[in-house]
C-alpha positions as CSV (number, residue, x, y, z in Angstrom):
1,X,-6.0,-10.9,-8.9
2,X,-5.5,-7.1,-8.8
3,X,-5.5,-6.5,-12.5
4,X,-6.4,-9.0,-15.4
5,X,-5.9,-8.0,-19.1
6,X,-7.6,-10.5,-21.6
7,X,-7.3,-9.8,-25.3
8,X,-7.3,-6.3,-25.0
9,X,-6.9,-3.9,-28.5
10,X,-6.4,-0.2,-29.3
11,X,-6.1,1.8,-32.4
12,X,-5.8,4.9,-34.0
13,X,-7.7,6.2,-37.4
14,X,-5.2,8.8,-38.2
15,X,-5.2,11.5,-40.6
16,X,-5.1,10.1,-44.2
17,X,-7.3,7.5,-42.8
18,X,-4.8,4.4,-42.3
19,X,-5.3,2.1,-39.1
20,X,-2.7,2.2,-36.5
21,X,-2.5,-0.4,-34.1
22,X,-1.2,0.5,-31.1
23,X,-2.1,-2.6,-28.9
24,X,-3.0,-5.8,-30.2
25,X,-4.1,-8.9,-28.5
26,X,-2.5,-7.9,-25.0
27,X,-2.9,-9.9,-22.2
28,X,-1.7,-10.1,-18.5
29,X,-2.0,-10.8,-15.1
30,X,-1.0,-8.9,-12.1
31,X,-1.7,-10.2,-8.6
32,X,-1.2,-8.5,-5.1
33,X,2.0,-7.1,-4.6
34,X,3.5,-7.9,-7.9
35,X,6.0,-5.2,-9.2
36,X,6.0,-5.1,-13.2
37,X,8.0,-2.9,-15.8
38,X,7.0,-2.2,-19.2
39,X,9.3,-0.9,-21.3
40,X,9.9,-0.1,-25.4
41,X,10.7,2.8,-27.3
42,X,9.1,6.2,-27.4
43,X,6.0,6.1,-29.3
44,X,5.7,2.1,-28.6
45,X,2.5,2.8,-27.0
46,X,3.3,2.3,-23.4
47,X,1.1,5.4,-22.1
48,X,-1.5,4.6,-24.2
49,X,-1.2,1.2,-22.7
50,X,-1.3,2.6,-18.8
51,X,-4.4,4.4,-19.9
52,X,-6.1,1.8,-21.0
53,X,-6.0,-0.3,-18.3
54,X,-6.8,2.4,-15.6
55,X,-9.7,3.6,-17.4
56,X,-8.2,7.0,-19.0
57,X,-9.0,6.2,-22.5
58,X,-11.1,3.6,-24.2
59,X,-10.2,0.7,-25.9
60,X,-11.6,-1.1,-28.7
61,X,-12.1,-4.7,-27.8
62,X,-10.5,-6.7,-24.7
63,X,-11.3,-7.4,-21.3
64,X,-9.4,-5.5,-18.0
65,X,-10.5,-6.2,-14.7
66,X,-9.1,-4.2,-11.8
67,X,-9.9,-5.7,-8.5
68,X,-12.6,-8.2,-9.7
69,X,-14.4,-5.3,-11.4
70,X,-14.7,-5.7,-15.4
71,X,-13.7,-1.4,-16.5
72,X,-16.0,-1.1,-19.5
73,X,-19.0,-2.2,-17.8
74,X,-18.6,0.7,-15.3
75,X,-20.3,3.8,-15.3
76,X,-18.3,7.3,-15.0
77,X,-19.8,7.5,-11.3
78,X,-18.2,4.0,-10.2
79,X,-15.0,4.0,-12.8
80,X,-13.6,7.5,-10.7
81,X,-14.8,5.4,-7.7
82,X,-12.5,3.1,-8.8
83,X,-9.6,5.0,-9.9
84,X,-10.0,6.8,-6.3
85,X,-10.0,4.0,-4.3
86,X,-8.3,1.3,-5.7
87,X,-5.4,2.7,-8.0
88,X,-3.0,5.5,-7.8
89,X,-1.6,6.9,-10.8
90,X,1.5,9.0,-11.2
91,X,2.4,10.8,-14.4
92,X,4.6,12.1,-16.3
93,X,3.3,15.5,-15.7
94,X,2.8,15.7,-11.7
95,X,-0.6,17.4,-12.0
96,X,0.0,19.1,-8.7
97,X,-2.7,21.9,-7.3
98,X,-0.7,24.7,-7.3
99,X,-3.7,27.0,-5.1
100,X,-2.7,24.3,-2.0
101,X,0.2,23.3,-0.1
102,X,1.9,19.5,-0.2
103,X,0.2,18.6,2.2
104,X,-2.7,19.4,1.2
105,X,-2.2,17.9,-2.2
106,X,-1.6,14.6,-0.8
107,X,-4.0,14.3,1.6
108,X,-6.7,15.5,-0.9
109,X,-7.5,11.7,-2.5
110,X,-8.7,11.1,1.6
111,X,-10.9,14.1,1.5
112,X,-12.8,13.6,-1.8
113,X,-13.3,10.1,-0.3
114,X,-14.8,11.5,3.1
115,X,-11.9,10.2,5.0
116,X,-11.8,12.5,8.6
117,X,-9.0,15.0,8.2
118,X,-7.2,13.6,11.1
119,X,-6.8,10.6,9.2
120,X,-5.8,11.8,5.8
121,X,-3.2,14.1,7.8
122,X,-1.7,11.5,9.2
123,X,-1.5,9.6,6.5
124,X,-0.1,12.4,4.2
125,X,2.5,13.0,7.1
126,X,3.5,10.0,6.7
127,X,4.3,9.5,3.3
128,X,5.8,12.7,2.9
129,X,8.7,11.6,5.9
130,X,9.0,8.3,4.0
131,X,9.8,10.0,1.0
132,X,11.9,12.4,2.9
133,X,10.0,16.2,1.8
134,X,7.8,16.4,4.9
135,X,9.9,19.7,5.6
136,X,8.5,20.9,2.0
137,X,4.8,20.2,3.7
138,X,3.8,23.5,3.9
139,X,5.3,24.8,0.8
140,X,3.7,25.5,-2.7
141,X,4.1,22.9,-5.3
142,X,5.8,26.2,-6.9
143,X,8.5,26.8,-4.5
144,X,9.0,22.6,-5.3
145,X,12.0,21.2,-7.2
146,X,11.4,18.8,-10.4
147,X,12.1,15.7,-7.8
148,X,9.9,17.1,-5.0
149,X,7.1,17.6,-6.9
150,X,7.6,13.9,-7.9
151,X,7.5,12.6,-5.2
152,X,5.1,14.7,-3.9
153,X,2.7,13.0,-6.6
154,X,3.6,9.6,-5.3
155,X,2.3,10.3,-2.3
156,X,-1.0,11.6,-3.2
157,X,-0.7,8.1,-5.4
158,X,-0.3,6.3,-2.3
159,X,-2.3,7.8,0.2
160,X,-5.6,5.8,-0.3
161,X,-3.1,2.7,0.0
162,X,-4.6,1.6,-3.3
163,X,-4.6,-2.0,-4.6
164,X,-2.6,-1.0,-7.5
165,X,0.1,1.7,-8.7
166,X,0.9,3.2,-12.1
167,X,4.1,5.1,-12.5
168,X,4.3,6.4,-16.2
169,X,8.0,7.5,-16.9
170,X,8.3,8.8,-13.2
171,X,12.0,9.2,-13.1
172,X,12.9,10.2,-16.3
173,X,14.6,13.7,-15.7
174,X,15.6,12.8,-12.6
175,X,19.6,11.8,-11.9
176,X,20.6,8.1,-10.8
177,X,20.9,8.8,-7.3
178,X,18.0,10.5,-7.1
179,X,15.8,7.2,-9.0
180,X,17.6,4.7,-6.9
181,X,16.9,6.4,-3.9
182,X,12.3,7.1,-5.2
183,X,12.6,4.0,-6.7
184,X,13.9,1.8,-3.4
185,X,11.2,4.2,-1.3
186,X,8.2,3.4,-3.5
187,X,8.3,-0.5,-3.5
188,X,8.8,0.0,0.2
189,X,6.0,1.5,1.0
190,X,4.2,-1.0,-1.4
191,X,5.6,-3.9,0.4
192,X,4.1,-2.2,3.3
193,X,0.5,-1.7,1.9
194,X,0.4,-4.8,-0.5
195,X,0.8,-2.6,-3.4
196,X,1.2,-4.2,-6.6
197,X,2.8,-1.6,-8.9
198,X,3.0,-1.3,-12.5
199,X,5.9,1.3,-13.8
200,X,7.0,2.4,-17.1
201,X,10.2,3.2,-18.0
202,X,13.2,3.5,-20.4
203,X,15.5,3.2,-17.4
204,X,17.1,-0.4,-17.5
205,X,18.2,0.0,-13.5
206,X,14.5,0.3,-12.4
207,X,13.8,-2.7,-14.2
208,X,16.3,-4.5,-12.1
209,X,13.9,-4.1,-9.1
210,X,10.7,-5.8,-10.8
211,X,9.5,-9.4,-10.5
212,X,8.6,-9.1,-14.3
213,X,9.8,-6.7,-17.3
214,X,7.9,-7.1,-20.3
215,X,8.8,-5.4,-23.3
216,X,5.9,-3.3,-25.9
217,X,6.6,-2.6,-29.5
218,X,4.1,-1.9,-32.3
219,X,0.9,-3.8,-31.2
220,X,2.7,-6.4,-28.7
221,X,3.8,-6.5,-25.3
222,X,6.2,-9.5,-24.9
223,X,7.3,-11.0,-21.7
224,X,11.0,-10.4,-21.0
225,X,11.4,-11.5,-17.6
């Protein structure tokens, strides 16, 4: 099992002291190489969800396991161990280091971990001609448009081949060709790690790619599909 969610509940004090319940009682299961959508309105809670469950923000009763390993019994040390070398994450904001080139952004996940810089290179390399901007490899994430930053974050996501990948809104300003054409590249090269991916989206044509779609309002995430 690559991720297990048991029971798991967030919520808010806000400011005149009310209780909003953003999550409530959520459970699921995702095993290797499982592709799942969740989707739901703005302000359903579906990033709040994704960072629960990858160990972003806290949550206030529940269980989620990633990989066999129970999150809250982690310490900071071995929870960024964790998000490093098991899970890739990708944004809605791509986070990208503007001081370094692509290249260098995606192979830097392989260098925190002490991977040899032959390695990471290659594997960078790789990705980048998968998702067709290896040209843009020597380039600024500046001198990158909206798309090629984007996927230049998926492949820093995907360059420790991680267990697990978590796409929050990732093709939300993009156009349709331009999804079908990240989204159809992403679950191949998951397919080709074993990468079970978890996405969320308000786009109902990525959904049409996912073994499962389940659907998060106010404090519930139903199954859909």
């Amino acid at each position: 099992m690559v991720l297990e969610i048991n029971q798991l509940n967030k919520a808010y004090i806000q400011g005149d002291g009310t209780v909003l319940n953003v999550l409530k009682d959520v459970d699921m299961q995702v095993i290797a190489g499982e592709t799942v959508a969740i989707t739901g309105e703005s302000g359903s809670g579906k990033t709040t969800f994704l960072n629960c469950i990858t160990g972003l923000d806290k949550f206030n009763s529940g269980v989620v396991s990633m990989c066999g390993r129970r999150l809250d019994s982690l310490s900071d040390e071995e929870l960024c161990e964790v998000r490093n070398n098991n899970l890739g994450f990708v944004f809605q904001f791509h986070y990208l280091l503007k001081d370094f080139s692509v290249l260098e952004n995606v192979m830097m996940p392989c260098l925190i971990s002490g991977i040899k810089r032959s390695e990471a290179q290659r594997r960078a390399e790789y990705l980048l001609k998968k998702l067709s901007i290896r040209d843009k490899r020597n380039n600024s994430p500046r001198q990158l448009s909206g798309g090629e930053q984007q996927r230049t974050a998926i492949a820093r996501a995907l360059v420790m081949q991680p267990e697990l990948l978590v796409m929050d809104e990732p093709t939300g300003n993009l156009d349709e060709r331009l999804t079908e054409n990240i989204i159809t590249s992403v679950l191949e090269m998951c397919r080709e790690q074993s990468t079970s991916l978890i996405i969320a989206t308000h786009n109902k044509k990525v959904t049409e790619y996912m073994d499962k779609v389940y659907h998060l309002s106010v404090a519930n995430l139903g199954r859909v599909r």
